[in-house]
Structure formats: C-alpha cells, structure tokens
C-alpha positions, -999 to 999 in steps of 0.1 A, spaced: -542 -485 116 -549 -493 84 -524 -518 63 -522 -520 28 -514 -543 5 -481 -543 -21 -486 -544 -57 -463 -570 -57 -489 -589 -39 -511 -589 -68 -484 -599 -93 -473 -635 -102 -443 -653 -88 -411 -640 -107 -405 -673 -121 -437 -670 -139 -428 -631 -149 -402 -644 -168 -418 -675 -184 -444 -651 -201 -421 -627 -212 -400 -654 -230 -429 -667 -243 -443 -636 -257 -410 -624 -268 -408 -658 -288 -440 -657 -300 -445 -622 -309 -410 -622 -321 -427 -646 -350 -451 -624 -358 -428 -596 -360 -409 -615 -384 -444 -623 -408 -450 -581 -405 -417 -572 -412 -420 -598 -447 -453 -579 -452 -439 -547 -453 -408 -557 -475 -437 -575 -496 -456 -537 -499 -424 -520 -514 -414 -546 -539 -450 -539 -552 -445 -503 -552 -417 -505 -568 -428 -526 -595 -458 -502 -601 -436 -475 -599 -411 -486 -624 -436 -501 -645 -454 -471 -649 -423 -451 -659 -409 -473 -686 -441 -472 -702 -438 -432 -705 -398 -431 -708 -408 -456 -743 -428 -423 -755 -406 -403 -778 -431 -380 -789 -423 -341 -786 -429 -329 -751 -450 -298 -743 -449 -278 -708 -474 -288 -683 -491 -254 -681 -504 -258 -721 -524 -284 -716 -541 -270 -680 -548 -247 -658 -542 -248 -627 -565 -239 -595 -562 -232 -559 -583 -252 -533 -599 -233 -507 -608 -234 -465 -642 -261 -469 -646 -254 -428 -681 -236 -448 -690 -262 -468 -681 -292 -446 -710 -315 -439 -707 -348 -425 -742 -357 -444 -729 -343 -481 -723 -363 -510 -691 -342 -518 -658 -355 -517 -633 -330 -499 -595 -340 -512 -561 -331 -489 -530 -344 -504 -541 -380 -487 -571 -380 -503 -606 -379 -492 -606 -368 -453 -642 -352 -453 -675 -344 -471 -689 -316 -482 -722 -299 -495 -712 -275 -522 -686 -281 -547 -655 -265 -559 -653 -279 -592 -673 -306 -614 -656 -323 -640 -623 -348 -647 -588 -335 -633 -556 -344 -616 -548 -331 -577 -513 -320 -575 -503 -311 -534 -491 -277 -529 -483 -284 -493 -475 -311 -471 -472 -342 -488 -467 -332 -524 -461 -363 -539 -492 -378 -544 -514 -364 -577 -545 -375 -577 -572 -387 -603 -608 -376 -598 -638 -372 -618 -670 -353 -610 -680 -335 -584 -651 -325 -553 -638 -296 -532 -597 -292 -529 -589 -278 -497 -563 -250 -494 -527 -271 -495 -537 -285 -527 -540 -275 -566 -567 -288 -589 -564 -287 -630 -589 -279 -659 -579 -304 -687 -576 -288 -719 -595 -304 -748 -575 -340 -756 -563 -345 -726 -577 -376 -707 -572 -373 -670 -563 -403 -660 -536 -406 -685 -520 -371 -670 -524 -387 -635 -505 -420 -644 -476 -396 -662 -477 -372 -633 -471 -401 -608 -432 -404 -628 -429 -364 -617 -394 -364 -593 -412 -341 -571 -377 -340 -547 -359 -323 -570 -387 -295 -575 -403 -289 -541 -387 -264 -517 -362 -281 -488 -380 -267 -459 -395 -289 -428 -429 -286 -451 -426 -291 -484 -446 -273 -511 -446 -268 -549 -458 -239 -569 -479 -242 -602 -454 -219 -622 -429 -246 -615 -451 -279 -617 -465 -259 -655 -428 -257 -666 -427 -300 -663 -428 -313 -699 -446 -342 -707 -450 -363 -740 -483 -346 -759 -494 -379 -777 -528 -381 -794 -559 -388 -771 -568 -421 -782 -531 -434 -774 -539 -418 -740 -564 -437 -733 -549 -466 -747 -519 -461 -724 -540 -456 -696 -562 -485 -701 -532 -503 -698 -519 -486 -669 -555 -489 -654 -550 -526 -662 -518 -536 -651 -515 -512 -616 -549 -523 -607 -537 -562 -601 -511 -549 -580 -533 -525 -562 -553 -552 -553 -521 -573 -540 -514 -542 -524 -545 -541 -508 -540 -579 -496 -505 -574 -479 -521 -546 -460 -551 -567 -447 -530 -597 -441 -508 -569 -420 -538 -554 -401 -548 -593 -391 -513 -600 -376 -516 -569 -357 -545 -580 -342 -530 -613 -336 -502 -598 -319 -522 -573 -296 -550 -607 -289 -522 -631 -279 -505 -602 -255 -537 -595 -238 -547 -631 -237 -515 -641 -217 -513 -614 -193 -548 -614 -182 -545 -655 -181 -575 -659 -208 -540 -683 -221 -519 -706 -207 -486 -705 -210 -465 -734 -231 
C-alpha cells in the first residue's frame, strides 16, 4: 500500500509560521506605509497642477466664445484595418497611445476630447495619429494654438456634462457649446509656454513618485519571496 506524505510535512514548525508572518507583517507594513506617502505625494501634485493651471485661465477676462467656433470636431474610427505593430503611427484611446498604426486619420496639431469611457482626459497631439472610435479629434481654426486649447480644456468640469450612466460619454454638440476665453494667439502661446513650463517640473516629480512607487513594489514582492522560500533569514 502506498503511504503518502502530509503537506504539513513539508511545512515549517508553527512557531516558525508565525515568526515570518510577524516579520513580514512588520516589514511590509513599513513599506506599505512609504507607498501609501507616495500615493498621497502623487495627488498633492495633481492638485497643484490642477489648480495651477486653472487660476492661470480663471485670471483671463477676455470675452468667451463657444468651443464649436474655433473647431471642428471629428469622430475616430475602428483602426482593427490599419493596426500594425511595425507602423510609425500613433493610435490614441482616451488613455492615450495603446497601438500603432500604418495609415493615418488625420495629420496636423489638435486636442483629443473622449467620447466614451474615460472622458476626462483631452489630449495634445501634433502630426500624424489615428483616434479610435470612443474618442473625438478637432481641426484648429486659424489662431488657435493647440496646446494652449489642451491646457484650457484640462479646467473643463467634465462631471457636470457627461451622461450618469455606468459608461460615461460626451457629445460634440455639448463639449462645442463650452466657452472659453478667445485671447490673441501670441498670448496663447505665451500662456502655454508657461503652462508648458511650469506643469512640466511637476510632471517630472510626478514621474519620480511613480518610479520611487514601482521600486517599493518590487521591494515588497522581493522581500516576500525571499523569506518564504528561505533565500532570507528571519530577524
């Protein structure tokens, strides 16, 4: 007959169960406690960004003109015919750039406004792209610089506008009734210089936080699999 063994043969004495788990649960309670600063870290920058960025616009008191005057809005389409993981084409969702294409939809400077999904994120891009389906592209009139519209569309409330449903969406009839302040291109680009300026030092704090996140991650997941598998000793 043949006898088998019990897992609990392979297992380590109780006593040493429990003086892992409290020593993970300390130590990965420390790290828990850096990720969670980290985090709190990230939205105090957003914030700032945020806010920055809108009391530089609410300081505009120049008359305000309906979005649809000053562009034209476009649909995306399916790129499922276009897609090509070789292309040199940017495809945009409301995330941003989740594949590559080799035909475009549209060459030139404009701002991505989400249609469905996640609808609060415009975009700023500038040459060659394809929009997929959930997602609106503009034609800049003449005078308008692109990344100045992008930088004022980011101040857009878009919870008061999109539709309360379990997927969210906006229309272009009721983004091109938004009014924004029509100011006089080289103050534009003034404004967004600034605004290029400014946002980019936080972006790149931004961008710090996150990496300094991603590396306590893998500190966390390393010092779990170390202990368990016995690579490290316990204190």
């Amino acid at each position: 007959m043949t006898s088998y063994l019990s897992p609990a043969a392979f297992l380590p004495q109780v006593d040493t169960q429990r003086a892992i788990a409290d020593y993970l649960d300390r130590e990965t309670g420390e790290i828990d406690t850096m990720i969670a600063k980290m985090d709190e870290l990230a939205e105090t920058l957003e914030l700032r960004r945020r806010t920055f960025i809108e009391d530089v616009f609410a300081a505009i008191t120049s008359p305000k003109v309906a979005l649809h005057h000053v562009v034209k809005f476009r649909s995306g389409q399916d790129y499922k015919r276009v897609s090509d993981e070789s292309g040199d084409v940017p495809v945009y969702g409301s995330g941003g750039i989740f594949a590559t294409a080799n035909d475009y939809l549209y060459h030139g400077e404009s701002v991505l406004f989400g249609r469905k999904g996640t609808v609060d994120r415009p975009l700023h891009v500038n040459g060659r792209f394809w929009t997929i389906d959930t997602m609106f592209y503009t034609e800049l009139s003449e005078g308008i610089c692109g990344r100045w519209l992008y930088y004022w569309a980011t101040t857009i409330p878009f919870s008061l506008y999109s539709t309360d449903t379990a997927l969210p969406s906006m229309t272009s009839s009721t983004l091109g009734r938004l009014k924004l302040p029509l100011i006089d291109p080289t103050e534009q680009r003034r404004i967004a210089d600034h605004l290029d300026e400014v946002t980019g030092k936080i972006d790149a704090m931004l961008a710090k936080v996150a990496e300094l996140k991603s590396l306590l991650i893998e500190r966390r997941a390393a010092l779990i699999t170390d202990v368990v598998t016995g690579r490290k000793a316990v204190a």
